[in-house]
C-alpha positions in Angstrom: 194.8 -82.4 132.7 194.6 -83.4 128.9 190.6 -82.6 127.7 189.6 -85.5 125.5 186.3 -84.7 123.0 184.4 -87.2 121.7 182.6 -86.3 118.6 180.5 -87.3 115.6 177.7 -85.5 114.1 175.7 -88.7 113.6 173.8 -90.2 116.5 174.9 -93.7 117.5 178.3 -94.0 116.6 179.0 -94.8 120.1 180.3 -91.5 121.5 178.9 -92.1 124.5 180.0 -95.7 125.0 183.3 -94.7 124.4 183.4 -92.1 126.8 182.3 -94.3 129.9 184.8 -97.3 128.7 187.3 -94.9 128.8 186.3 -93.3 132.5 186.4 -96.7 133.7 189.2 -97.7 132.5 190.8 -94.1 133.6 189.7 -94.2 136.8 190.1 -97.9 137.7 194.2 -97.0 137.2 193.7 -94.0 139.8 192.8 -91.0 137.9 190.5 -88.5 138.4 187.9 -88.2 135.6 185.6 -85.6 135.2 182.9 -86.3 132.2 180.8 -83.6 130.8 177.2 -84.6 129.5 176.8 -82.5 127.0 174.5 -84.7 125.2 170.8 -83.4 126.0 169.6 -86.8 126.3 171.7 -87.7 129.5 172.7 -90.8 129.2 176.0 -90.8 131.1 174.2 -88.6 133.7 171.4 -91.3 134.1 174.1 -93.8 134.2 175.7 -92.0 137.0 172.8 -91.7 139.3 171.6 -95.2 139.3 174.7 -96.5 141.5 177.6 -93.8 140.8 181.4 -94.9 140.0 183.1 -94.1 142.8 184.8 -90.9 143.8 187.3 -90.6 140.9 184.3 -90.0 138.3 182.4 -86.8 138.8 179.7 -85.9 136.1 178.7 -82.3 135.0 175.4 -82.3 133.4 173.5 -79.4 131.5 176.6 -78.0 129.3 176.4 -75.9 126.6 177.6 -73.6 124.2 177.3 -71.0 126.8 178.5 -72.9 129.8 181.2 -75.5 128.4 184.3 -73.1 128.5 183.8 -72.6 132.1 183.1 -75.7 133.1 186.3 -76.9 131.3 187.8 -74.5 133.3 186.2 -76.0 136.6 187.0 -79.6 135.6 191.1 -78.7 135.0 191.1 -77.5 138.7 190.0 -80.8 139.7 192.7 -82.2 138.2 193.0 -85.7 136.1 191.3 -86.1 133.1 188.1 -84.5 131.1 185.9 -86.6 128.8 183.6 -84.4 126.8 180.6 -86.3 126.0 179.1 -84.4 122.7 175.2 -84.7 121.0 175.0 -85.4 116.9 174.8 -81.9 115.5 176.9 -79.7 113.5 177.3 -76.4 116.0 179.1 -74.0 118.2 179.2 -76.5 121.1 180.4 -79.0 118.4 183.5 -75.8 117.7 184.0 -75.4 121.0 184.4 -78.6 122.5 187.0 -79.4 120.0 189.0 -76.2 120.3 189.2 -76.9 123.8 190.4 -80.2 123.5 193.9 -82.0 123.8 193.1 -84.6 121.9 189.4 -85.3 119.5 188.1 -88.9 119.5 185.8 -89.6 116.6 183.9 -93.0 117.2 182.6 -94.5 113.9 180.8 -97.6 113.0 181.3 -99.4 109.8 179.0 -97.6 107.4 178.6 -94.9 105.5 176.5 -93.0 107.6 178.9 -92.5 110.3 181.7 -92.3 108.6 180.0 -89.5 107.1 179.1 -87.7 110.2 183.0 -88.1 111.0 184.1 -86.5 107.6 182.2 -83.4 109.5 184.5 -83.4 112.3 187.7 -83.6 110.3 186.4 -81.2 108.0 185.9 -78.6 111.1 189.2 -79.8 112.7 191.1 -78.6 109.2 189.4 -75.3 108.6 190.9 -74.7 111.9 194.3 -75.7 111.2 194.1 -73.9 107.8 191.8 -70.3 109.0 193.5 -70.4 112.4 196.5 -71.6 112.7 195.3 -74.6 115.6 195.9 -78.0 115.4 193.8 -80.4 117.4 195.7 -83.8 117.4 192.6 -86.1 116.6 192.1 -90.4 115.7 189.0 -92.2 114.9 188.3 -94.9 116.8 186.3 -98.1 115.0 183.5 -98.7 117.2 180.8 -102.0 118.0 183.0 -104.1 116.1 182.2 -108.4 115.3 185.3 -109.0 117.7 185.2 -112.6 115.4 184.2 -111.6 112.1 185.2 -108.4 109.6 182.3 -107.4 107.6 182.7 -105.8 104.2 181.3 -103.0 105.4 183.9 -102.6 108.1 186.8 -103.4 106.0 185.9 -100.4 103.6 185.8 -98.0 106.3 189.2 -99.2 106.9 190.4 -99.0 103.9 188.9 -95.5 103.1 190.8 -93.8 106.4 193.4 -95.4 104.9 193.7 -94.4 101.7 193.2 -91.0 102.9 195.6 -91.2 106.1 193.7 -90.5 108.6 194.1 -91.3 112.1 193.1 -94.8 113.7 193.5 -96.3 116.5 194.4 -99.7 116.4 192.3 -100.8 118.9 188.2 -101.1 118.1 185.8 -101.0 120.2 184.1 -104.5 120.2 180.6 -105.4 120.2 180.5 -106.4 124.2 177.6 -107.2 126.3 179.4 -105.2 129.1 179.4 -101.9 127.7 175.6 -102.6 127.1 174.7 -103.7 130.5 176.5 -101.0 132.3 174.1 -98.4 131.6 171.4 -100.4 133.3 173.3 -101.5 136.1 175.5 -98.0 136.7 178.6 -98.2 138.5 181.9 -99.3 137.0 182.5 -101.3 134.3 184.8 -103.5 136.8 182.1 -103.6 139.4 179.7 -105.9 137.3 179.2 -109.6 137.8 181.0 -111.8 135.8 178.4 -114.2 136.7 175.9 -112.0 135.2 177.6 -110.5 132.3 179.3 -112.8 129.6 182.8 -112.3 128.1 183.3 -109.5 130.7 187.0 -109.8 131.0 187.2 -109.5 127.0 185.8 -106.2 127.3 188.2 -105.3 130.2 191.1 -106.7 128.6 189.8 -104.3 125.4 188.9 -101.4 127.6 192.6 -101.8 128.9 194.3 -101.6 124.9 191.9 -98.9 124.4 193.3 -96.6 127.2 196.8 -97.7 126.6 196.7 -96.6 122.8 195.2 -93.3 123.3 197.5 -92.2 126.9 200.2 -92.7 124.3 198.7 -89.8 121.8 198.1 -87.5 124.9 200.2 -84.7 125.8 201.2 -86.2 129.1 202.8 -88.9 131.2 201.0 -92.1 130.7 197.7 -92.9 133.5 198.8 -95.4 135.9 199.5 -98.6 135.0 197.6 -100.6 137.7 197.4 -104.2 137.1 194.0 -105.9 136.7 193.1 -108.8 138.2 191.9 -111.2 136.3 188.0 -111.7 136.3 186.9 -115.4 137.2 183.9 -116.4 135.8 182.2 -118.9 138.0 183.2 -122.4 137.4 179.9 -124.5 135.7 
């Protein structure tokens, strides 16, 4: 029942968006997923009521400082995995939600700004390594990337976690239409029309490497490994 936070204390590094890919992709190889909305503006909980993912993604809304430990608690009885879904600010939910967690996503874009709000995170993550003796296993994960183009921009954030050896996942999330679309349409990523939604299976296929790189980091036996069916766009 690894507890995977998704933090940044800038909005719209893509914490969100990065939660529900993963759910998907979690839950389309037959895990349980529970997300928690901690994010007061709802978004995964809105996504959630227009058409629902099935019944291996529940959604707890309305968490807090107050409530998240317990409903932490509540999740791990489920069983499967927790996504926490976090809101940009520097707080005690933000301390929290990473001491609880097995593993700390931080999504950033290519620019300063977020890359900023992510130095926030790994500068909470080490005062608790070096004041408390915990260490959170953490990795930054690039996010709305030109999946055909590296901008300069995005090549200096790469080079700055590199020079200072931090954590990356090899795998970016790339600018997709999908992970747009799915929060008008709800339901699963895999449930939309290829028809409808272009490069779909590129943003599968990328959902897929995403999962795969970061079950590896997790303190347990890898999710499982369903195949996926190729997604057929309608011939012209």
């Amino acid at each position: 029942m690894p507890v995977i936070t998704l933090a940044n204390t800038k909005g719209g590094a893509g914490k969100t968006t990065a939660t529900l890919i993963l759910a998907c992709e979690l839950a389309r190889r037959g895990n349980r997923v529970t997300i928690l909305d901690a994010d007061p503006r709802g978004w995964i909980s809105r996504w959630h009521a227009i058409a629902g993912a099935g019944k291996l993604i529940s959604v707890s809304s309305g968490v807090t400082e107050e409530t998240i430990e317990d409903m932490t608690a509540k999740a791990k009885k489920r069983g499967g995995y927790i996504l926490i879904d976090l809101p940009s600010s520097h707080d005690a939910l933000l301390a929290k939600a990473v001491g609880l967690a097995d593993h700390v996503l931080i999504p950033v874009q290519g620019c300063a700004m977020d890359a900023a709000g992510g130095a926030d995170v790994l500068e909470l993550l080490n005062e608790l390594d070096a004041r408390c003796g915990i260490q959170v296993a953490h990795s930054v994960v690039l996010t709305r990337v030109n999946a055909a183009v590296t901008t300069r921009a995005l090549q200096a954030a790469k080079d700055f976690l590199a020079s200072r050896a931090i954590p990356t996942l090899q795998t970016p999330i790339a600018e997709r239409a999908a992970y747009r679309d799915i929060f008008d349409k709800g339901g699963a990523l895999q449930a939309l029309n290829p028809e409808e939604v272009s490069n779909l299976g590129k943003a599968l296929d990328n959902a897929a490497q995403l999962a795969d790189e970061l079950i590896a980091l997790l303190p347990q036996k890898a999710a499982r490994p369903a195949a996926r069916k190729p997604v057929m766009a309608k011939a012209a």
